[in-house]
Structure formats: C-alpha cells, structure tokens
C-alpha positions in Angstrom: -27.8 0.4 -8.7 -24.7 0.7 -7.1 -23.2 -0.9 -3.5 -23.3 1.9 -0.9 -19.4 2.5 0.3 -19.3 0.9 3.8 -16.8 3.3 5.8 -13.1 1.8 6.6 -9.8 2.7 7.4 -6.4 1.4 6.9 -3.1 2.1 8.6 0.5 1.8 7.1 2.6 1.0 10.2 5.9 2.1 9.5 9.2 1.0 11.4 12.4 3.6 12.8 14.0 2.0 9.1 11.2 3.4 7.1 9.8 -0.1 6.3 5.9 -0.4 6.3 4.2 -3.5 7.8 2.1 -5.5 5.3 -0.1 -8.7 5.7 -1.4 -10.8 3.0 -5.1 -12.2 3.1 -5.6 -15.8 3.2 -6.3 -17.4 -0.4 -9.4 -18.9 0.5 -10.9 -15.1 1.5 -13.4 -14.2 -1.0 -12.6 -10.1 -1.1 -9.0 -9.6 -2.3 -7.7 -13.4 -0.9 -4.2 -13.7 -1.7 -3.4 -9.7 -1.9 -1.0 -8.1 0.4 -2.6 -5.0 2.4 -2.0 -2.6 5.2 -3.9 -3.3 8.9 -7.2 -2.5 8.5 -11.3 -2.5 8.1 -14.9 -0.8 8.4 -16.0 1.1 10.9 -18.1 0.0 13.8 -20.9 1.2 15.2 -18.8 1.1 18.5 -16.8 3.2 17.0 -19.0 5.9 16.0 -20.4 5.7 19.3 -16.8 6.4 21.2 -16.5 10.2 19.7 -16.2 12.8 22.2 -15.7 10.2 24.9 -12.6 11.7 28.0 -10.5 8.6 26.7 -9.6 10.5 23.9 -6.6 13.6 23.1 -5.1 15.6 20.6 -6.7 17.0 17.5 -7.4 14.9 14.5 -8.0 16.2 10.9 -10.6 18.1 10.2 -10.9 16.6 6.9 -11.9 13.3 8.4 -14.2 12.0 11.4 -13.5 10.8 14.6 -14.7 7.6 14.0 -12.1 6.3 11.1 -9.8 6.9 14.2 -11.1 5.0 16.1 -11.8 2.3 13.6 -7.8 2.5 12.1 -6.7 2.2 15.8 -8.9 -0.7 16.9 -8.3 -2.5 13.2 -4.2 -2.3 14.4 -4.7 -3.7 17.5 -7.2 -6.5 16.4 -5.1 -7.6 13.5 -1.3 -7.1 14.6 -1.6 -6.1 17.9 0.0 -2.6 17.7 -2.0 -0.5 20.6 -1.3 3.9 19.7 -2.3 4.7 22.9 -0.7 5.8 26.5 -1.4 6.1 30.3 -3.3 9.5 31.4 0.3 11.0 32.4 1.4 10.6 29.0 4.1 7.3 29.6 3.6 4.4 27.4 1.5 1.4 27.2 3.2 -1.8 27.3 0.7 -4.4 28.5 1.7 -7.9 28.9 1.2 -10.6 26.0 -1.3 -12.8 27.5 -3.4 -9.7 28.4 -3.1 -8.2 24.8 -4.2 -11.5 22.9 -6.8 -12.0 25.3 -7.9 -8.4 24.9 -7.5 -9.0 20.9 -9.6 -12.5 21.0 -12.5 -10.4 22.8 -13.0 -7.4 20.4 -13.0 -9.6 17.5 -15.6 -11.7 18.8 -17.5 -8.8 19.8 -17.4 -9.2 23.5 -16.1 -5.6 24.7 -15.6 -3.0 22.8 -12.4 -0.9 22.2 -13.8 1.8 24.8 -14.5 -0.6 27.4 -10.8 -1.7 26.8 -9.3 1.6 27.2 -11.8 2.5 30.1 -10.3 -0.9 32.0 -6.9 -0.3 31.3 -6.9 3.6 32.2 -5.3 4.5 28.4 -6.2 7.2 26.7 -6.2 7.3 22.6 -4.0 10.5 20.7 -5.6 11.2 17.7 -1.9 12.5 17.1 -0.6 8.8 16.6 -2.1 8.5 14.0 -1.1 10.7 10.5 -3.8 11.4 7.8 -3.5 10.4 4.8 -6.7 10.5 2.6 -9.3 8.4 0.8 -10.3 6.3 -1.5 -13.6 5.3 -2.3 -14.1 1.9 -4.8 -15.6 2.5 -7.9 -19.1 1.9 -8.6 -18.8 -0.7 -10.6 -17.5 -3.1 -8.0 -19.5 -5.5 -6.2 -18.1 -4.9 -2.6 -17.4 -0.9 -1.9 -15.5 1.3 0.7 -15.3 4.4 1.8 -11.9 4.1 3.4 -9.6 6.4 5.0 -5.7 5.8 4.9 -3.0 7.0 7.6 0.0 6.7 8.6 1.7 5.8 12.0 4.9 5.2 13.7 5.6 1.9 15.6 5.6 2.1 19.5 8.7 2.1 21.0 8.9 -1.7 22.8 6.0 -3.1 20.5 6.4 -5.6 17.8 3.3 -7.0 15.4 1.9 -10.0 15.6 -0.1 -11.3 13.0 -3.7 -12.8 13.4 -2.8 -16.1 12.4 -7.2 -16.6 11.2 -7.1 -13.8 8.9 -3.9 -13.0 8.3 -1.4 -15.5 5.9 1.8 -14.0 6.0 3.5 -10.6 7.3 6.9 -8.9 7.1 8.2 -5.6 6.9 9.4 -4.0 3.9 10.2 -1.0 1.9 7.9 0.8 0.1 9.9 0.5 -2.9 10.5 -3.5 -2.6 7.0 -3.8 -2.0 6.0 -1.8 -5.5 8.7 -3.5 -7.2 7.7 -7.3 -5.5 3.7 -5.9 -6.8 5.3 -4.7 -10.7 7.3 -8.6 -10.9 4.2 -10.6 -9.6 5.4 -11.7 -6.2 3.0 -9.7 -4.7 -0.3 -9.2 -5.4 -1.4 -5.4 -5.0 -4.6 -4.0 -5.0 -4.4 -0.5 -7.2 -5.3 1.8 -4.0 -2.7 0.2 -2.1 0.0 0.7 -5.0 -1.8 4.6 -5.1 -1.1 4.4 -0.9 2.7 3.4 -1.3 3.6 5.6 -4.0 2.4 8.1 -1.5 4.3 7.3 1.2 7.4 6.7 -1.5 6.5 10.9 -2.2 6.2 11.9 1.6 9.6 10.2 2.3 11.2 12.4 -0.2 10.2 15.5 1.1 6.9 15.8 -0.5 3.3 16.5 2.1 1.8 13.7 3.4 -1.2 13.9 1.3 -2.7 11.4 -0.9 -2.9 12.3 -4.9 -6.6 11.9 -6.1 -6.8 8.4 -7.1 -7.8 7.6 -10.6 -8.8 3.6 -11.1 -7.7 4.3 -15.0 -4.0 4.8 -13.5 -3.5 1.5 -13.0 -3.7 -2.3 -14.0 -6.8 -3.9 -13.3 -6.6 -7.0 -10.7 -9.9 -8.3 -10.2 
C-alpha cells in the first residue's frame, strides 16, 4: 500500500526585483538533505483548528482550504521569519527582532501556537498576502508523501529573511531563471516539483495566469 499524502504548503517569497527566496536543507536531513526549496511544511492540527477564527480577512481561493494558509503563513514565519500579517487598522507589522525570534523559538517547539501569537500581538492574517498557486501531490511510489499546496507572496515592506540556522544550510535570493539554470548545471540540487513551481512563476512573470500546469513526474529527471 501506499503512504497517505500528509497535507503541506510551500511559499515562494519573492522580492520588489522579482527574485524568489530559496533555502537549502542541511545534508545530514534524511528527506531531500542537500536540495534547495521554498519556505515551507505540513499542516498542523493548530492550524486546522484556526479556521473561521476573527484574526483572519480577505478571501482565500476556493480551490484550497483555509488551513494550507495558515500552515504557508506560519511555515514563513517559523523558518525565515517573514510575518504576512498587519494591525486591525490595516498598518503594518514590524515587531522588534528579539520578540520575533523569541516568538519563532516558541512555535517550533510547540509552546503557543500561531493563533495565540496573533491573538497577543493584536494582528490579523489576509488571506490576500498570500497568492495561490496549486498542488502537487508525490507519487505513490515514494516512501514519504505530500499533499502540498504552493503560493506565492510579496515581501513586506521593512522585512528581511532570516534563516533558521537548525534547519536551514544556506539562503539567498535569486532569479527564477538562475535558480533553473544553477538546478540544469548541478550547483543546485532541485527537487522536480520545485523545478515544475519555478517554471511557473518564470510563465506568470511573462504575462501568463498564476496557475500551476498539472505536474507530470515523467516531465522530469529523477533525483532520488
């Protein structure tokens, strides 16, 4: 029998230059060590249990739950710091560094959740920040599987990513045209839906909708 996909979400942070931020996974991780990726990872109960909550605004895609959201948005915060919400009058969040990596250290170890957080701090969470994208679901013949949502969203004005330095090797910004070209000469390692996520955003940037293609494993080169 096959894995049952575990539900997940990714989120390509993209820069006023059009560059997308990517992290690479730490060599000794057993799941994809050494690949470079987008922010990301499954969905929490915590976060199923946030929908419909008044810390939340704007309409998401019907085409996708609440939860994935939830998950993308807590996922960018956790790993890199980037926090896609704003005060109940609308102005932006800009909390101070201590308070953010102290606020990151917590949800990772599972001390608060990413509503308490938002409940404390008086934020509210736009569904609008963040830009779906679509899914990809690993084949069946793999091991470890996800159900995982991809989107898209623009870089706060006055943040800047920082890296979990525990799961996260290296990070830059880049185009998503170096970053296919780095994956195509071998300085990159890239997993197939993250080459299928790129090309995407390579197609939206030249006037084409923000929609993923279907993604076909055959496409591509296998890596594992």
């Amino acid at each position: 029998m096959s894995a049952i996909p575990r539900p997940a979400a990714t989120v390509m942070l993209m820069d006023p230059e059009y560059r997308v931020y990517m992290t690479k996974r730490p060599d000794s991780m057993k799941f994809m060590g050494g690949f470079y990726v987008f922010p990301g990872g499954a969905v929490e109960r915590g976060d199923e249990m946030m929908v419909d909550c008044e810390v939340f605004s704007g309409e998401p895609n019907q085409a996708c739950s609440q939860a994935f959201y939830i998950a993308a948005a807590r996922e960018l915060f956790e790993e890199v710091g980037i926090l896609l919400c704003q005060h109940a009058d609308g102005s932006s969040v800009l909390l101070d560094e201590a308070k953010v990596m102290e606020y990151r250290r917590l949800l990772t170890n599972g001390e608060i959740s990413f509503l308490h957080m938002l409940k404390k701090e008086g934020l509210h969470f736009d569904f609008e920040k963040l830009a779906y994208i679509g899914q990809i679901i690993t084949p069946k013949m793999s091991p470890i599987r996800f159900d995982t949502r991809f989107f898209l969203a623009k870089l706060p004005e006055g943040q800047s990513p920082k890296s979990d330095v525990y799961e996260i090797s290296d990070s830059l910004w880049i185009s998503p045209e170096d970053a296919l070209a780095a994956g195509e000469t071998g300085k990159f390692s890239l997993a197939p839906p993250t080459i299928h996520t790129l090309k995407t955003i390579i197609n939206y940037l030249q006037g084409q909708p923000l929609m993923m293609p279907e993604f076909n494993l055959s496409d591509y080169k296998p890596v594992f």
